[in-house]
C-alpha positions in Angstrom: 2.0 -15.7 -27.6 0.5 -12.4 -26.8 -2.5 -12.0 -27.5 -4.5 -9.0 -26.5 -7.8 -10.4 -24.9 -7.6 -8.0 -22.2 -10.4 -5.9 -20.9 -8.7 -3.3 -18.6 -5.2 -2.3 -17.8 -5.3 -4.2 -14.3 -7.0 -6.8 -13.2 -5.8 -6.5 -9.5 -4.1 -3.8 -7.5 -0.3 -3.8 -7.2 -1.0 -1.7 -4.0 -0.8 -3.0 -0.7 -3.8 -1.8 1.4 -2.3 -2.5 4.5 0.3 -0.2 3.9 -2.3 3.0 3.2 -4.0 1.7 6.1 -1.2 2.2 8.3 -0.5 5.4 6.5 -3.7 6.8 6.6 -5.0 6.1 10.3 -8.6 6.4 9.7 -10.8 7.9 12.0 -14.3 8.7 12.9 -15.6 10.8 10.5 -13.0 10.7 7.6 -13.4 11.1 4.1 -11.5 9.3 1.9 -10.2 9.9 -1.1 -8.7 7.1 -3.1 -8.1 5.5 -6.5 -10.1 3.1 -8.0 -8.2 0.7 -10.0 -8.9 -2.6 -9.3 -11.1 -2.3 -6.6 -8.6 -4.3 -4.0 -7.8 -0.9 -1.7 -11.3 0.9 -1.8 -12.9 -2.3 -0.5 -10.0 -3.2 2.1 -10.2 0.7 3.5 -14.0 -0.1 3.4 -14.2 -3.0 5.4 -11.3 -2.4 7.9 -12.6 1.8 8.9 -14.7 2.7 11.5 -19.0 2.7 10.5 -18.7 6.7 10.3 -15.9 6.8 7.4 -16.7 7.8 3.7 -15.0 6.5 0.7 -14.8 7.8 -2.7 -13.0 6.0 -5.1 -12.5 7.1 -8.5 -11.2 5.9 -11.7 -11.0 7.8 -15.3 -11.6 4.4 -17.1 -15.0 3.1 -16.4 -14.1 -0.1 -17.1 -11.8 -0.3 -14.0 -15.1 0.8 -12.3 -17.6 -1.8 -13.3 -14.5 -4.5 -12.0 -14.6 -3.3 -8.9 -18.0 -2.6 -8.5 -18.4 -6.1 -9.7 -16.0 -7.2 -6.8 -17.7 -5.7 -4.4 -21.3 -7.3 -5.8 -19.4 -10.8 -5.7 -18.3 -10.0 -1.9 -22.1 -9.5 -0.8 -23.8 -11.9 -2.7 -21.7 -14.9 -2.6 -19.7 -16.9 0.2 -16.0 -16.3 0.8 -14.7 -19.5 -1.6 -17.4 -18.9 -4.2 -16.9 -15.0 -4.4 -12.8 -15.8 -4.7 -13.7 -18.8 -7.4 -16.0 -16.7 -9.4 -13.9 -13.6 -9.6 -10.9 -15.8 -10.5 -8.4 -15.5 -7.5 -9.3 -19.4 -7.2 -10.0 -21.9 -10.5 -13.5 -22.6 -10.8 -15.2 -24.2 -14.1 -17.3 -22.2 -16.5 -20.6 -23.7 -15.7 -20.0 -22.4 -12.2 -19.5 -19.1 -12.9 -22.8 -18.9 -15.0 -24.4 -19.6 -12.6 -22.7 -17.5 -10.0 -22.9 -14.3 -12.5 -27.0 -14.9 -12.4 -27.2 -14.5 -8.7 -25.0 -11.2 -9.3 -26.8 -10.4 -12.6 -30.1 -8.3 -10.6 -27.6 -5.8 -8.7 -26.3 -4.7 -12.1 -27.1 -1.8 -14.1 -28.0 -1.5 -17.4 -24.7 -0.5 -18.4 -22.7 -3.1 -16.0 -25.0 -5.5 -17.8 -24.2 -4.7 -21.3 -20.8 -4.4 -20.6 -20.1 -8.1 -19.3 -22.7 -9.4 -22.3 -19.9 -8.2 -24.0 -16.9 -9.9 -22.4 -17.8 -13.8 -22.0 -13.9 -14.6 -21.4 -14.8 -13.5 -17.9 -16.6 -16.8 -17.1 -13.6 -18.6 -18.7 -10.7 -17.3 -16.6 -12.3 -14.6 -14.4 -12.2 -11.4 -13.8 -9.3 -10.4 -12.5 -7.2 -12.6 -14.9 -8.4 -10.3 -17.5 -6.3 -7.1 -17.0 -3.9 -6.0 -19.1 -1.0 -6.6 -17.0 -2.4 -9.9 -16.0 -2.4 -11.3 -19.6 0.8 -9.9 -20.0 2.5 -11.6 -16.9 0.7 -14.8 -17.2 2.6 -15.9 -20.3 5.8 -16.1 -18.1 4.6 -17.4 -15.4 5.4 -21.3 -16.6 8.9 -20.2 -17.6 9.3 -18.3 -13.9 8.1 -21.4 -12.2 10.4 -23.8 -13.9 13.6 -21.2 -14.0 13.0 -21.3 -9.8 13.1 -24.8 -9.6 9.4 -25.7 -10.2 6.5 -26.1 -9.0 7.2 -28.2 -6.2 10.3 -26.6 -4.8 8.3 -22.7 -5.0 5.5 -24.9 -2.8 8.4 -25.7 -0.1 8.3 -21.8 0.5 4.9 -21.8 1.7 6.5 -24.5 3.9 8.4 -22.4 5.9 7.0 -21.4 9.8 9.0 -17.7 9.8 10.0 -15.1 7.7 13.6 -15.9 8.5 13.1 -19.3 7.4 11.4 -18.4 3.9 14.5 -15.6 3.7 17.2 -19.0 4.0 14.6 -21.3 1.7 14.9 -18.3 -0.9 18.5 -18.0 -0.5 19.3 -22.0 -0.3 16.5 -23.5 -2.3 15.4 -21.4 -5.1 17.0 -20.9 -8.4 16.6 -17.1 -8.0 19.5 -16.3 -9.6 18.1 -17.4 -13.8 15.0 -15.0 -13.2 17.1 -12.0 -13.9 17.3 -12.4 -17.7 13.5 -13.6 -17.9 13.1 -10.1 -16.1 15.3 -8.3 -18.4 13.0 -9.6 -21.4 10.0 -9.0 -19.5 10.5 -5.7 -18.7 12.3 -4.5 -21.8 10.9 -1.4 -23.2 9.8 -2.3 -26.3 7.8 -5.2 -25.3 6.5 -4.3 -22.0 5.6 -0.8 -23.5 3.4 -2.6 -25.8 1.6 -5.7 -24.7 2.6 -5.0 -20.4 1.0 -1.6 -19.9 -0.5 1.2 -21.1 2.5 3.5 -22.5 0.9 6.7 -20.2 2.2 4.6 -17.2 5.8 4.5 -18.3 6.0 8.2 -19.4 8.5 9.6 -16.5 10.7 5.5 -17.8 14.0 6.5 -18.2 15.6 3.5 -15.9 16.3 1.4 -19.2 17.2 -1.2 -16.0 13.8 -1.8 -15.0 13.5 -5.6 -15.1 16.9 -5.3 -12.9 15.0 -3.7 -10.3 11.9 -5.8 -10.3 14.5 -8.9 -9.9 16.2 -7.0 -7.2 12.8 -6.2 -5.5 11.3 -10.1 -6.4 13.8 -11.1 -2.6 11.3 -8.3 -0.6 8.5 -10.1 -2.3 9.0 -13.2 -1.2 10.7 -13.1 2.3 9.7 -9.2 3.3 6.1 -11.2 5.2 4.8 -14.4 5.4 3.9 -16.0 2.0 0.9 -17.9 3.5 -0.9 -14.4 4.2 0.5 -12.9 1.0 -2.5 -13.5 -1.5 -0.2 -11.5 -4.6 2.2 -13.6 -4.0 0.4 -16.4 -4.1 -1.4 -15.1 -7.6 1.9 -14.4 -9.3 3.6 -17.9 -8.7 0.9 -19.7 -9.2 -2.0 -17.7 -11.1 -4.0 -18.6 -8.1 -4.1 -17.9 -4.3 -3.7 -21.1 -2.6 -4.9 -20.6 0.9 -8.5 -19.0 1.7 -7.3 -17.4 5.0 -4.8 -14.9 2.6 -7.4 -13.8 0.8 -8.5 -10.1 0.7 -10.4 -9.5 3.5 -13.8 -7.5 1.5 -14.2 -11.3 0.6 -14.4 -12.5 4.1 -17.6 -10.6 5.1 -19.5 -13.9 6.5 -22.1 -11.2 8.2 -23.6 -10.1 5.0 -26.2 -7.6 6.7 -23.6 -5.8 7.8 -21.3 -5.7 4.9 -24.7 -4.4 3.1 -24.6 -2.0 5.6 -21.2 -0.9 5.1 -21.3 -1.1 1.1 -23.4 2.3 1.9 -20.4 4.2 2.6 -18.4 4.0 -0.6 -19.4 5.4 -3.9 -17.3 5.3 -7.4 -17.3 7.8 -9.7 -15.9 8.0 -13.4 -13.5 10.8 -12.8 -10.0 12.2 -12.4 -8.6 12.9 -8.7 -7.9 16.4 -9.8 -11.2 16.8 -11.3 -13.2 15.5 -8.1 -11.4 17.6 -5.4 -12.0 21.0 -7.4 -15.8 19.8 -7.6 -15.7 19.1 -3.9 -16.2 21.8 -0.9 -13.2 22.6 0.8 -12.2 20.3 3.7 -14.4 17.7 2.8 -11.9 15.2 2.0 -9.3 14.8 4.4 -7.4 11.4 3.7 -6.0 10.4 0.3 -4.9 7.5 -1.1 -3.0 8.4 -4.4 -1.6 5.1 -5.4 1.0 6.1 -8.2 -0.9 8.5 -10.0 2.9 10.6 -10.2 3.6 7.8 -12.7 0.7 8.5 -14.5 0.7 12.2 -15.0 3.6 15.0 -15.7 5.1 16.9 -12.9 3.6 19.7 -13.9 0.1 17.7 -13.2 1.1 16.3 -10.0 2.1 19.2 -8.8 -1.4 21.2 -8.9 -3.0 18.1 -7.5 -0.7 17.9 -4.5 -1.3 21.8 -4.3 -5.0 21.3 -4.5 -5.1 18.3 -1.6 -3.1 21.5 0.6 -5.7 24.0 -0.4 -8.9 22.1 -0.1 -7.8 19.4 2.7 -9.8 19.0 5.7 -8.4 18.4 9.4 -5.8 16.1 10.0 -5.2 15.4 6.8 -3.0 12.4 5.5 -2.2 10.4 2.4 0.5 8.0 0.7 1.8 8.5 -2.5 3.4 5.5 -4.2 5.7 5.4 -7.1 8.0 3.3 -9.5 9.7 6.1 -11.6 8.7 9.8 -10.2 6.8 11.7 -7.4 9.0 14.9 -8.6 7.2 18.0 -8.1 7.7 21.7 -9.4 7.0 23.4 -6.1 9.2 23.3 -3.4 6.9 25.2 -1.1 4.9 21.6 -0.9 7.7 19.7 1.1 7.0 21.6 3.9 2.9 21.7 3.6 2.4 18.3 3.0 5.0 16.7 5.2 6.9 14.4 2.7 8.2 11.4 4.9 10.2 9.1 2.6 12.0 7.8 6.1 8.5 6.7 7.4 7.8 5.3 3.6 11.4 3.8 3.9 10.1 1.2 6.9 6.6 1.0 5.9 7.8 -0.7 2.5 9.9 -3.2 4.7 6.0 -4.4 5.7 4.3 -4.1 2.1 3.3 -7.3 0.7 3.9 -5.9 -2.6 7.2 -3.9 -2.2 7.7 -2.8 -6.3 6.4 0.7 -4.9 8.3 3.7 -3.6 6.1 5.2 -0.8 5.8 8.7 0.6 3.1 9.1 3.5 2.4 12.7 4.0 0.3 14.7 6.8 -0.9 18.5 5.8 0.2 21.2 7.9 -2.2 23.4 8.2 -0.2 26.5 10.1 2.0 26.0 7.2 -0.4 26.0 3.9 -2.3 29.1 5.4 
C-alpha cells in the first residue's frame, strides 16, 4: 500500500499565501525573504507585490527547488489549464505531458534536465502528486471520501452559495464524525513518522493526539472560506482541483510579457534561512516569510535565527511564523523586539484556507533591538 515513489518531501505547500500576504504588507522596495518548499508562496508573493519587490526563496533540498522552479517555467510557458494539467493539480494523460515537458524542456538547466530524465513518474501523475506527503495522503483519500458519504455528497459542499451554508452542509450532510479513527491511523506516530514525513519535521511531536487535532481542524478546513476558491481543499478531497477560477493565481498570468517581466524579481538559492541572512548585508531583507521552519529545527536553532532577522533586518520589518508543534524560543528578550502577535495570528487563521497552522505575525522594533 505504501510504496515510496516519492521525489521530495512536499509536493505542494500547506501554507496559505494569502495569509503571509496579509501578514507581510508588501511594499515598494521590499525584500523578501521566504521559504521555498513547494514553490506555491514564493510565486503567489511574486505575482501579487508591487514591480519594485525582491524575492529570495530558499530551500536546503534542491530538489524542492527544481519543483518550483519547474512551476514557475510551467506558469510562463503554458496556458492557465495546460500549466494546472501538466503540473498535476488537473488529470491530464501522459502523451500530453510529453509533449508539454518539451515546450518547458529549453528553459531548463543541465541539472534540472538530468534530474526529471530521472523521474518519468512525473508525466504519469504530475509533479506535485509526487511529494512525500502527497503519496502518503493519497492512499486514504478513497477511504476519506467514502467514510464522508462519498463522492457525490462531498460534491454537494461545493454546492453551497455561503460559508454559513457549507458550515450547516458539513454539520447536516457529512459523515464527519467516522474520519476521526481514519485520522488517528493516519497520523499515528509510527506510521506517519515513517512513510508521512520526514522524521526532522516531527522532532518537537510530543502531542501523541495529533490525528485528534487534524480531525478537529478538518471543520476550519472545510467551512472557515468558500470551498469553490479553496484549490487545497479541493486537491485533498478529490486529488484534483475542480474549478480553474481556485487555482493559484502564478498560474493565471494570461499576459505572459509581463509575468516574464516579473519572473526577474525572484531568485532561489540552495541554502538554509540562517545561512543566507548571515551572508547578506545588514538591512537588506526586511520581510520574512518563515513558514514552520520552528518545527524543523531545535529551539536553540530558532532562536539565533529569530535573533539574526532582529540584528540584520531592514526598515519596517515583518514576518509570520507558522507552526504545528513549537515556535518556543530560548530568549525572552525577542518577545519584545520582534513583536510576537499570536492575537493578530489568532484571527488571521480564522481566514487561512489551510488552517493546520499556528501563526505568529511579527513586526521588528527597531528602538527596541538597538
Amino acid at each position: 500500500m505504501f510504496n515510496r515513489n516519492f521525489i521530495y518531501d512536499f509536493g505542494v505547500s500547506q501554507d496559505d499565501p494569502k495569509s503571509e500576504l496579509t501578514a507581510l504588507t508588501l511594499q515598494e522596495n521590499d525584500r523578501v525573504l521566504c521559504i521555498a518548499s513547494a514553490g506555491e508562496v514564493p510565486l503567489e508573493l511574486l505575482v501579487h507585490s508591487p514591480e519594485s519587490v525582491i524575492i529570495d526563496a530558499v530551500d536546503i533540498a534542491l530538489s524542492q527547488l527544481f519543483l518550483s522552479r519547474l512551476k514557475l517555467r510551467a506558469a510562463l510557458l503554458l496556458d492557465t489549464i495546460s500549466a494546472a494539467r501538466f503540473l498535476g493539480y488537473m488529470p491530464a494523460k501522459d502523451s500530453e505531458r510529453v509533449s508539454w515537458i518539451k515546450q518547458i524542456d529549453p528553459e531548463f538547466s543541465k541539472a534540472e534536465r538530468n534530474f526529471w530524465k530521472k523521474h518519468p513518474s512525473i508525466l504519469t501523475l504530475g509533479p506535485v502528486n509526487l511529494g512525500k506527503y502527497e503519496t502518503y495522503i493519497r492512499k486514504f483519500s478513497p477511504l476519506g471520501r467514502w467514510l464522508l458519504g462519498g463522492k457525490k455528497r462531498l460534491e454537494g459542499l461545493f454546492e453551497t452559495t455561503s460559508v454559513e451554508e457549507q458550515k450547516t452542509y458539513f454539520d447536516d450532510v457529512l459523515r464527519a464524525g467516522l474520519l476521526k479513527n481514519l485520522f488517528k491511523v493516519m497520523f499515528h506516530p509510527k506510521l506517519y513518522k515513517q512513510r508521512g514525513i520526514s522524521e526532522q519535521g516531527l522532532i518537537h511531536w510530543q502531542d501523541q493526539q495529533l490525528g485528534l487535532k487534524f480531525y478537529h481542524q478538518f471543520r476550519d478546513f472545510c467551512t472557515n472560506t468558500p470551498v469553490r476558491n479553496n484549490w487545497m481543499l479541493q486537491f485533498v478531497l478529490f486529488n484534483r482541483v475542480l474549478f480553474e477560477e481556485s487555482l493559484p493565481s502564478y498560474l493565471q498570468q494570461g499576459d505572459k510579457s509581463q509575468f516574464r517581466e516579473m519572473v526577474k524579481r525572484i531568485r532561489f538559492a540552495e541554502q538554509s534561512i540562517t545561512g543566507i541572512i548571515e551572508e547578506s548585508d545588514s538591512g537588506y531583507y526586511n520581510k520574512f516569510a518563515l513558514s514552520n521552519v520552528s518545527d524543523w529545527l531545535s529551539d536553540v536553532d530558532f532562536t539565533a535565527l529569530l535573533q539574526l532577522i532582529a540584528q540584520k533586518s531592514g526598515p519596517n520589518a515583518r514576518g509570520l511564523i507558522r507552526y504545528i508543534h513549537s515556535a518556543d524560543v530560548t530568549d525572552p528578550s525577542l518577545q519584545k523586539i520582534l513583536g510576537f502577535d499570536r492575537e493578530s495570528g489568532e484571527k488571521l487563521l480564522l481566514k487561512d484556507r489551510f488552517p493546520f497552522y499556528k501563526l505568529i505575525p511579527f513586526s521588528i522594533d527597531h528602538h527596541a533591538k538597538n
